[in-house]
N, C-alpha and C positions, 0 to 999 in steps of 0.2 A: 377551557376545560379539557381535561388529558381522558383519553382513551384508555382500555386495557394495552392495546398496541403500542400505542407512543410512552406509557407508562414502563411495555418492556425492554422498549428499544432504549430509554433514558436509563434502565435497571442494567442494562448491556456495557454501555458505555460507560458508567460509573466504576462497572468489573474490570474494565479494560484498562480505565486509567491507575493501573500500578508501576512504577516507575521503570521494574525489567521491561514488560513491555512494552514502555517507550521508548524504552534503549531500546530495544531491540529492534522495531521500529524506525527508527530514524535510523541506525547502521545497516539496516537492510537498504533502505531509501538511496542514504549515502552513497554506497557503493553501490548499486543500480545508479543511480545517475551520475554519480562518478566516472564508471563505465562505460558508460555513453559518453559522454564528454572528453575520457583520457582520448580513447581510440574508436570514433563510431564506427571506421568499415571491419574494424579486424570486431569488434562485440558482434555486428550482425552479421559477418560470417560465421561466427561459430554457433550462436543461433540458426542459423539458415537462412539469414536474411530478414529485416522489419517488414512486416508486410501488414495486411491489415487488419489480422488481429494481434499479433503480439507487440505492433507497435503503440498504438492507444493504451492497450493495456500494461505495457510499461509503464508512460506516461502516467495515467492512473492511479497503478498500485506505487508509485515514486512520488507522487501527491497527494497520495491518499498517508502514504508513509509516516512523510515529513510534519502533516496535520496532523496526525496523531504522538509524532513524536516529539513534538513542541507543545504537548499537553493541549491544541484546541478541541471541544468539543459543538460538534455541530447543533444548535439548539432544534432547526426543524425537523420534521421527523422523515422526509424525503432525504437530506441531508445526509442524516444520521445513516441512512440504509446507503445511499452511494460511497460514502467516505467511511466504510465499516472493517476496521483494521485488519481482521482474521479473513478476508477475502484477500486482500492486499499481499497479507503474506504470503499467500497461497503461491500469489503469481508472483513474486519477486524471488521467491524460494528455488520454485520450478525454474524461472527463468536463469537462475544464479548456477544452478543446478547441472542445466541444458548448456551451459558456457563453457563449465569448468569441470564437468565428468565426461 
């Protein structure tokens, strides 16, 4: 039986999956870990170095990305709130941001 909560959290996620923003999504993702991958000491120098919040939350917001950007949708409602794409971007954005201005 659903909740008013897990009701809006599935009402969320239904909004989200429109295809811009899973392109968008997953080429953010892309390139964050692309990134990491091409070159990781020159990314986290320009960052200031991975440390222990921006490196999880790379990680994170680069899997939380890709999930969303392969169209999966998390069924439970824990789920749904850690893998929530509009968080994701936040920090892939800023971190994209912090690299290359």
């Amino acid at each position: 039986m659903k909740n008013k909560f897990t009701s809006m959290l599935d009402g969320l996620h239904d909004r989200l999956h429109i295809r811009v923003l899973m392109v968008l999504s997953l080429v953010l993702a892309l390139t964050c870990g692309g990134l990491v991958m091409w070159d990781p000491q020159a990314f986290a120098a320009k960052l200031g170095g991975f440390n222990v919040l921006n490196g999880p939350a790379l990680i994170w917001a680069t899997c939380t990305g890709i999930i969303h950007g392969m169209a999966f949708k998390p069924r439970f409602w824990l789920w749904q709130l850690v893998f929530f794409p509009p968080f994701a971007w936040i920090v892939m954005i800023a971190v994209l941001v912090k690299a290359f201005v």
